[in-house]
C-alpha positions as CSV (number, residue, x, y, z in Angstrom):
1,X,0.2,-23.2,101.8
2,X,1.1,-19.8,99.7
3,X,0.3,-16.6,101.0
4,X,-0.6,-14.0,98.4
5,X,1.2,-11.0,100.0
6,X,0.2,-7.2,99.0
7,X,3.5,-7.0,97.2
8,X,2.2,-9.7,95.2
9,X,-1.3,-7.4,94.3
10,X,0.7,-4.4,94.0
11,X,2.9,-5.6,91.0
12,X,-0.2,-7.3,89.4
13,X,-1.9,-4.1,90.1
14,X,0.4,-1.7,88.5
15,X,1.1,-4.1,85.5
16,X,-2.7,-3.7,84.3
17,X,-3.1,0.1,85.1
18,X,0.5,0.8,82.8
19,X,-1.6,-1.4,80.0
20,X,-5.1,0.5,80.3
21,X,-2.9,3.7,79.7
22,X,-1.9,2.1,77.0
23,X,-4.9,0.7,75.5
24,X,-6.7,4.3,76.3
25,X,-3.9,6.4,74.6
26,X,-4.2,4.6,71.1
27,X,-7.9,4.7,70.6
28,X,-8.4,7.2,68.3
29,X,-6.0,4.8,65.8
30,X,-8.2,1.7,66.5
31,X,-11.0,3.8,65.4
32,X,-9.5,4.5,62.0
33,X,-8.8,1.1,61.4
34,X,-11.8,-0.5,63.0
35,X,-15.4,-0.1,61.5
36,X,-17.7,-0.5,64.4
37,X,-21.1,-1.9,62.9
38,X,-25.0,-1.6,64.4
39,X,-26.1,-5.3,64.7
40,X,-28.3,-6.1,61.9
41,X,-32.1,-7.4,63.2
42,X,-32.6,-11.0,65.1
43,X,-34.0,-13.9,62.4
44,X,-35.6,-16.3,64.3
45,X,-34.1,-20.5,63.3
46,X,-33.2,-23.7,64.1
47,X,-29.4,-23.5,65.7
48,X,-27.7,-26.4,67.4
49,X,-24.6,-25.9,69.8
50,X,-21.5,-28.3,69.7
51,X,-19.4,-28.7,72.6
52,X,-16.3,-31.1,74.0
53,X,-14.4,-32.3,76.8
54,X,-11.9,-34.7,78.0
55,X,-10.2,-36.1,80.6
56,X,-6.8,-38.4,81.4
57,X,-5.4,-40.0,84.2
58,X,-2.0,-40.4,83.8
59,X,-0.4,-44.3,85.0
60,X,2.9,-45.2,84.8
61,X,2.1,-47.2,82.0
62,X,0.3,-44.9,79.9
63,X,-2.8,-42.9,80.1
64,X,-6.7,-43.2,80.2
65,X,-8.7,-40.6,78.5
66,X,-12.3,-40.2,78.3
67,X,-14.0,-37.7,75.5
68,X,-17.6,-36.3,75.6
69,X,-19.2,-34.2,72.9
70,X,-23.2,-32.7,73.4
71,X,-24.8,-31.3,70.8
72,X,-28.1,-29.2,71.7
73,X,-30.7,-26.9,69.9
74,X,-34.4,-27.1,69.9
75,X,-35.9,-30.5,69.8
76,X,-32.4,-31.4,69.1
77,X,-30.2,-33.6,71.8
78,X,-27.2,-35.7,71.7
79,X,-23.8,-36.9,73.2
80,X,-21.0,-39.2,72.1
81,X,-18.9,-40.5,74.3
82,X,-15.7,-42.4,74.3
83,X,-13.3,-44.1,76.7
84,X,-9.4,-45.4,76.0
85,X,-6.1,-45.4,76.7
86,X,-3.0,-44.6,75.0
87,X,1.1,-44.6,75.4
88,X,3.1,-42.2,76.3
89,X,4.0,-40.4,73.2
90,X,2.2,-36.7,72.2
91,X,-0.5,-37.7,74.1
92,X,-2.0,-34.2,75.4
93,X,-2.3,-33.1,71.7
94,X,-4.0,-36.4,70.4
95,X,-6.6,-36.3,72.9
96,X,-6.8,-32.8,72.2
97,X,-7.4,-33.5,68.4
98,X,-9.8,-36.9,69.1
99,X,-12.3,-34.4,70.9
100,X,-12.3,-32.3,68.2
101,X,-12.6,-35.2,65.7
102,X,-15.8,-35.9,67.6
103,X,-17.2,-32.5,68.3
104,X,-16.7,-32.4,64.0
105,X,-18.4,-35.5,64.0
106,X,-21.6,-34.8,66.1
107,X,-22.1,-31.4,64.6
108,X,-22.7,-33.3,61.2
109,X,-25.3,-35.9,62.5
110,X,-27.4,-33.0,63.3
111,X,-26.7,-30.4,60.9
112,X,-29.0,-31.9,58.6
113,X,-32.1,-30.6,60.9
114,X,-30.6,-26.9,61.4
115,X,-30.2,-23.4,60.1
116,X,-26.9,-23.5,61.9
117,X,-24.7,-25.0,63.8
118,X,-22.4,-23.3,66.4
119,X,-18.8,-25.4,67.7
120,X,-17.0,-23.1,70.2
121,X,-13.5,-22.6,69.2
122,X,-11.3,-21.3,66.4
123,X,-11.9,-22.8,62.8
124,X,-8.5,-21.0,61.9
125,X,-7.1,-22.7,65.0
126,X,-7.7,-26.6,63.9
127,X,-6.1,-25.8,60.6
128,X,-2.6,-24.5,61.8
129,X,-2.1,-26.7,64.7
130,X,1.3,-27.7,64.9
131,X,2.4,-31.0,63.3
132,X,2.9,-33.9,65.8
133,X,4.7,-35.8,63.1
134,X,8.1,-34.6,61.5
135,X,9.8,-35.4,58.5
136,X,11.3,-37.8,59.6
137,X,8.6,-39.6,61.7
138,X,5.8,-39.0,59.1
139,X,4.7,-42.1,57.1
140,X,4.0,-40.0,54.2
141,X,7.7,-39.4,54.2
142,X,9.1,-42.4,55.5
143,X,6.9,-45.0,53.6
144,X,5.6,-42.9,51.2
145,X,3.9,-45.5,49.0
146,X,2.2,-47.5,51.6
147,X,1.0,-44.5,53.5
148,X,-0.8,-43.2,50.6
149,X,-2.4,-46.6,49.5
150,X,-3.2,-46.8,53.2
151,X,-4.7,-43.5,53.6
152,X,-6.6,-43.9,50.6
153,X,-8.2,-47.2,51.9
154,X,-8.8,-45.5,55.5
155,X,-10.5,-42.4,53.9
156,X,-13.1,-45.5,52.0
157,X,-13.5,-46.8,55.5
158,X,-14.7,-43.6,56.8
159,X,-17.0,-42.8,54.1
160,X,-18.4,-46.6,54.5
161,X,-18.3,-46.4,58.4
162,X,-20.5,-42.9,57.9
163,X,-23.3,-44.3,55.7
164,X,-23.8,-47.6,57.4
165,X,-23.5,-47.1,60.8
166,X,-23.1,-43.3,62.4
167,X,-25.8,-41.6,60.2
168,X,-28.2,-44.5,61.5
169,X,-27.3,-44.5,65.3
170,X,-30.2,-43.0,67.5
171,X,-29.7,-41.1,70.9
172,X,-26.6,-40.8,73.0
173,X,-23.8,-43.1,71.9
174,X,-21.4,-44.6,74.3
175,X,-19.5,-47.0,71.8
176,X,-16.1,-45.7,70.9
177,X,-16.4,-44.7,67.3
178,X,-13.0,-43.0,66.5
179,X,-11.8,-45.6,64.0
180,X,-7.8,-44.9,63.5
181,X,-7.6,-45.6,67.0
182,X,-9.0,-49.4,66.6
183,X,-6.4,-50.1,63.9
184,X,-4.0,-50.5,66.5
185,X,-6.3,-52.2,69.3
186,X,-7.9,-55.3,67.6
187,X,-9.2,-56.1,71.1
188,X,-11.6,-53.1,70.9
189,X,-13.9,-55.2,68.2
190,X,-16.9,-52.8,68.2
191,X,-16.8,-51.1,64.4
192,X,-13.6,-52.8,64.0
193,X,-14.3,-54.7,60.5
194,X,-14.0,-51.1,58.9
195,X,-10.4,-51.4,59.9
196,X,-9.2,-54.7,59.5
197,X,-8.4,-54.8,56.4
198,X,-6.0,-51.8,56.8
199,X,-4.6,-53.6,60.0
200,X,-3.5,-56.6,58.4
201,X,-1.9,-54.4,55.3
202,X,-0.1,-52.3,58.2
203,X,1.3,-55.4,60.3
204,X,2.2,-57.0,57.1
205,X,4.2,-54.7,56.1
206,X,6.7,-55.7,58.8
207,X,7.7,-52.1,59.4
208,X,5.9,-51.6,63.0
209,X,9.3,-52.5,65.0
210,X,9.4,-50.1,67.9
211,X,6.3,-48.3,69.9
212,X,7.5,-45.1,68.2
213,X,6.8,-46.5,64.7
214,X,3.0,-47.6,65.4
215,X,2.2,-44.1,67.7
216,X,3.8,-42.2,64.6
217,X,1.7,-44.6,62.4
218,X,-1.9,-44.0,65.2
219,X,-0.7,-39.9,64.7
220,X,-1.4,-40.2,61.1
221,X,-4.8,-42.0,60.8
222,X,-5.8,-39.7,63.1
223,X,-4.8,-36.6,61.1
224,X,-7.1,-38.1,58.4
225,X,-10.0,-38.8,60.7
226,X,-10.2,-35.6,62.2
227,X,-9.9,-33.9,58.4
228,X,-12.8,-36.0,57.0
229,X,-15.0,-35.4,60.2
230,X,-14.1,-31.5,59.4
231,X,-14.7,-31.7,56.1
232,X,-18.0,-33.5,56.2
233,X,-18.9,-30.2,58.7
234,X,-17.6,-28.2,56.0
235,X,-21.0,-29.0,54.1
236,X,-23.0,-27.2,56.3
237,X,-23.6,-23.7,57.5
238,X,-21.5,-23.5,61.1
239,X,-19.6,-21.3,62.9
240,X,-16.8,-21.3,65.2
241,X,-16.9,-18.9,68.6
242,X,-14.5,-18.0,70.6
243,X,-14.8,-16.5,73.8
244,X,-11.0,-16.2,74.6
245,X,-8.6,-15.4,71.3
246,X,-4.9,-14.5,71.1
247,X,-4.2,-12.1,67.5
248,X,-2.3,-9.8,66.4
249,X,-4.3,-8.1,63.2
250,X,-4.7,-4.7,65.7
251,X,-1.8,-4.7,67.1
252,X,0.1,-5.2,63.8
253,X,-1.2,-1.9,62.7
254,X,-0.6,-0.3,65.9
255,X,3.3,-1.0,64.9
256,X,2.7,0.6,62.2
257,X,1.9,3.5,64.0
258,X,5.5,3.0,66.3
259,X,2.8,1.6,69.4
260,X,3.4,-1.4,70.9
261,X,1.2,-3.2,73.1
262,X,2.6,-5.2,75.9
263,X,-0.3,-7.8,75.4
264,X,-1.3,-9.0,72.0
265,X,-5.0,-9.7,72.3
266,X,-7.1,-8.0,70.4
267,X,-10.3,-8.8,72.9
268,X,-8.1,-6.4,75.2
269,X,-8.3,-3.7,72.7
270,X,-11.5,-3.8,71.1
271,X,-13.6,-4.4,75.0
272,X,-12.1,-1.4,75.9
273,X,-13.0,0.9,72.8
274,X,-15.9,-0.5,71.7
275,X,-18.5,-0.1,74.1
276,X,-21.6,-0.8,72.6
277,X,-23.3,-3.5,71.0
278,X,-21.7,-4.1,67.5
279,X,-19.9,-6.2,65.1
280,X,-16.9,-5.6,62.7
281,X,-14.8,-7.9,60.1
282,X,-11.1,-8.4,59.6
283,X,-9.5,-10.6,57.4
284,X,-6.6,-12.9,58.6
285,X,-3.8,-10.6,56.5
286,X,-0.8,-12.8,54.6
287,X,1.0,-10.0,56.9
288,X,0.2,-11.2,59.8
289,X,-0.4,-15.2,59.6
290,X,2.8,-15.5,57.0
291,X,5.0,-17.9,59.2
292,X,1.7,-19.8,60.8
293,X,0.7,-20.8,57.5
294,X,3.6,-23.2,57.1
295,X,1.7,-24.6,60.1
296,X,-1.2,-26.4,58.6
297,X,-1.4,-29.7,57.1
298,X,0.4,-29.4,54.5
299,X,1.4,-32.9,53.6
300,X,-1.8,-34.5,54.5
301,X,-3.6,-32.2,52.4
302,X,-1.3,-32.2,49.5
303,X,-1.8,-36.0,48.8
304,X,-5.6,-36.5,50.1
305,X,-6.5,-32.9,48.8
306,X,-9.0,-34.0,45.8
307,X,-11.0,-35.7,48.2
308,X,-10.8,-32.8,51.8
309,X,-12.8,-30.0,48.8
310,X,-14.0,-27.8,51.2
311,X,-11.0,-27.7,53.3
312,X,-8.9,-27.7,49.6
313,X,-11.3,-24.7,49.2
314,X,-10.1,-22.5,52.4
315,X,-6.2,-23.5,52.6
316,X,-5.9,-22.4,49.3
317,X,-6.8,-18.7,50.7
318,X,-7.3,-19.1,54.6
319,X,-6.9,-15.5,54.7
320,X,-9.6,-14.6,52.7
321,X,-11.7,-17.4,53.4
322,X,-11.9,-17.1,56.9
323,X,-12.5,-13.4,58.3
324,X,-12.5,-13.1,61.7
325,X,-15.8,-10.8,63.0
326,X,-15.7,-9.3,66.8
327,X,-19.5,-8.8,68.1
328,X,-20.9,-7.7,71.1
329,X,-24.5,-8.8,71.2
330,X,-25.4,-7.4,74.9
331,X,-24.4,-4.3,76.6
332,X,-21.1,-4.7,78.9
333,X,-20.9,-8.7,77.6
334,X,-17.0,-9.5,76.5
335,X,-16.3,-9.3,73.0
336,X,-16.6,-12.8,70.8
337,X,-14.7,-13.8,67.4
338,X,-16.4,-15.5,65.1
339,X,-15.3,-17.3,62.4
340,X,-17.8,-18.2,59.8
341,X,-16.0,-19.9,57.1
342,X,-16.8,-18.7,53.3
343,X,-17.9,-22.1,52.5
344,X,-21.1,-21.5,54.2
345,X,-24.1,-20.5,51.9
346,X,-24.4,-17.9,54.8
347,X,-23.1,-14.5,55.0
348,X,-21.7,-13.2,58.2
349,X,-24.3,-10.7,58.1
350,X,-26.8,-13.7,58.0
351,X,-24.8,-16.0,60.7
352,X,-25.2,-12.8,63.6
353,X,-28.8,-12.1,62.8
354,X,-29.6,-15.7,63.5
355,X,-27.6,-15.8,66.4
356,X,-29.0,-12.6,68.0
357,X,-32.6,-14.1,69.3
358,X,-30.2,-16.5,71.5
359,X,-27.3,-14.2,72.6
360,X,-30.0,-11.8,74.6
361,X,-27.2,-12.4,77.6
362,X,-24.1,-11.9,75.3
363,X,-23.4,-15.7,74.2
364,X,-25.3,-17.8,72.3
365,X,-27.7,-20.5,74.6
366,X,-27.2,-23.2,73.1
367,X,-23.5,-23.3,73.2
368,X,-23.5,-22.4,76.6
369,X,-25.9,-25.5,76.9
370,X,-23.9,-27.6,75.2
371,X,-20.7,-26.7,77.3
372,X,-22.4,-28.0,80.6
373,X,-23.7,-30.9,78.8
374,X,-19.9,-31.9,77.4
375,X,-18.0,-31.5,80.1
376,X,-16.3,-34.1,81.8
377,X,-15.8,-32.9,85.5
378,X,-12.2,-34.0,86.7
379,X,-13.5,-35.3,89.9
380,X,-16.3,-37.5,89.0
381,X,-14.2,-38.2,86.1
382,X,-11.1,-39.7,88.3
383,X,-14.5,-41.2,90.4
384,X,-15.3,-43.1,87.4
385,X,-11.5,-44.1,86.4
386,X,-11.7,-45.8,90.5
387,X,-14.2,-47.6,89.4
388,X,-12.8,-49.3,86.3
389,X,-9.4,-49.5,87.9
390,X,-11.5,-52.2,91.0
391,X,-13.8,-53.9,88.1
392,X,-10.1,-54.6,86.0
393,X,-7.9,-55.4,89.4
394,X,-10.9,-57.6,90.9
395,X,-10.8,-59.9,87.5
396,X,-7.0,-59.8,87.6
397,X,-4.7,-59.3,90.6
398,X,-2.4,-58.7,88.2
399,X,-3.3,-55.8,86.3
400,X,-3.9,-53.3,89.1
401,X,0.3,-53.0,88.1
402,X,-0.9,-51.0,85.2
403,X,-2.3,-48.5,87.2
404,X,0.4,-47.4,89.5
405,X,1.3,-43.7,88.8
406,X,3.8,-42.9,90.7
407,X,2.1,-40.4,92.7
408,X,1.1,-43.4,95.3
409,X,3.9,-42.5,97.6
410,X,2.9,-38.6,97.7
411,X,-0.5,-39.8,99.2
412,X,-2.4,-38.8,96.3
């Protein structure tokens, strides 16, 4: 076991009294820059909060993931939830980007029924994820052609899949629905008809002739199911909240000013001048986000683009479309970001009075709700993966193999 030594505390110690100097010494710039506005008054309304979670178990074989999303607002309550497995090949950021494909997707079931809808998170963030494909592993690329046709037809699915089945599912729903996952796993038959034409078109194609070629394939169809569950979202009045956020808009006009801050985060510098209970907007500059914009989706988007409008609608200006407002709504609660994309029929103004009745303790209710509902606990999740691993090994011997990891001889 580590000791923590008082050497240890004295260097962390020292480290964040040298950056409160700092941050104290530049306020009177922050204040020039920074408009520090009164909250407008609490509307009372209908607001929902979205929330995720998942959890893998890593085999030597591949990995089990399970993803849980909870929406909840007044008379308003429901979870998806979805089990699986995948290979070994990107596999942190996929099931990453499956949770948010069905956090995006519950917060459009209900956002029918709501003034607003509330996803915790960055909106800017989803957009300039880094690719998982290159150019040279993107179908797009590689098989241009097919991948288009193929896209086309998945996006049809989607929209088919949507009307017939998800809008008309009551309560919690335990069936996997993610469908570019179930083009590649015919044994998962539940919803799988909206694939199969695809499928056959794919393996037909004779070009799936390593594992990399069909996760590189999976990758894609899951880019486009994650962008039309987005874009349906787009429809509505949301936004996105942050309670953690990493920018540099401050601190890129501090080097203006020759001051440079050791840490970047603009929650840093604004929880330590602003005081009060407040609100003020920035916009994303071209300044600042100049070599992240080469980081959204550019290729998806260029060849699906008439059919993602609303997202068509932000990358075109992400700068200007999607400000990025820091409020306080208690005294002494940390600072949020909001993003409240310009596709809303909303203002900003509009979004933080609504939100005000249910942020008395500084963050919104029902996404706090919705957190505790979501979340997958590792330990009754790993509970769980026991479970399946002695129903699979007691019907055959045989496949307990698959779920050796490696870690067996570590005691663990």
């Amino acid at each position: 076991m580590f000791i923590i030594s008082k050497n240890h505390l004295d260097i962390i110690y020292n480290f964040v009294d040298w950056e409160f100097k700092n941050i104290s010494s530049i306020g009177n710039i922050i204040n020039d820059e920074v408009v520090w506005n009164e909250l407008p008054k609490g509307v009372e309304g209908v607001l929902c909060g979205v929330d995720g979670s998942r959890g893998k178990v890593e085999f030597c074989s591949g990995i089990v993931y399970g993803l849980s999303s909870y929406a909840i607002g007044k008379n308003i309550e429901k979870g998806m939830f979805e089990l699986g497995v995948l290979p070994f090949f990107k596999e942190e950021d996929r099931v990453r980007r499956l949770m948010m494909t069905l956090e995006y997707r519950l917060a459009t079931l209900v956002s029918k029924n709501v003034d607003l809808i509330l996803l915790d998170g960055t909106l800017s963030g989803a957009l300039i994820m880094p690719p998982l494909l290159s150019g040279d592993t993107n179908p797009l690329t590689v098989y241009p052609d097919l991948a288009e046709d193929l896209g086309w037809k998945f996006i049809k699915s989607l929209d088919n899949f949507w009307d017939e089945v998800l809008e008309n599912l009551d309560g919690n729903i335990y069936d996997n629905t993610l469908l570019a996952i179930k083009i590649f796993q015919k044994f998962d038959s539940t919803y799988s008809e909206y694939v199969e034409d695809i499928r056959e078109e794919l393996f037909a194609a004779n070009i799936l002739n390593s594992r990399l070629e069909i996760a590189c394939w999976g990758v894609y169809f899951e880019y486009i199911e994650l962008l039309h569950s987005l874009n349906r979202l787009l429809e509505y009045d949301c936004t996105f909240i942050a309670k953690n956020f990493e920018n540099s808009i401050i601190t890129e006009k501090l080097k203006e000013n020759n001051i440079n801050v050791d840490i970047l985060l603009d929650a840093t510098l604004l929880n330590q001048i602003f005081r009060g209970r407040g609100y003020t907007t920035l916009k994303l500059e071209d300044c600042y986000n100049k070599k992240r914009s080469r980081r959204h989706i550019n290729k998806i988007c260029d060849v699906f683009g008439d059919y993602f409008k609303f997202l068509e609608v932000i990358r075109e200006n992400p700068f200007e479309m999607i400000p990025k407002t820091y409020v306080r709504f208690a005294e002494s609660s940390p600072i949020l970001a909001l993003e409240v994309p310009r596709t809303n029929k909303k203002s900003i103004e509009e979004v933080i009075s609504l939100l005000i009745p249910y942020s008395k303790l500084g963050y919104p209710r029902y996404l706090k709700d919705a957190h505790n509902k979501a979340k997958i606990s590792k330990k009754e999740f790993k509970k769980q993966i026991l479970f399946m691993i002695k129903y699979i090994s007691e019907k055959n011997r045989d496949f307990s193999l698959f779920f050796q990891s490696g870690r067996e001889v570590l005691g663990e």
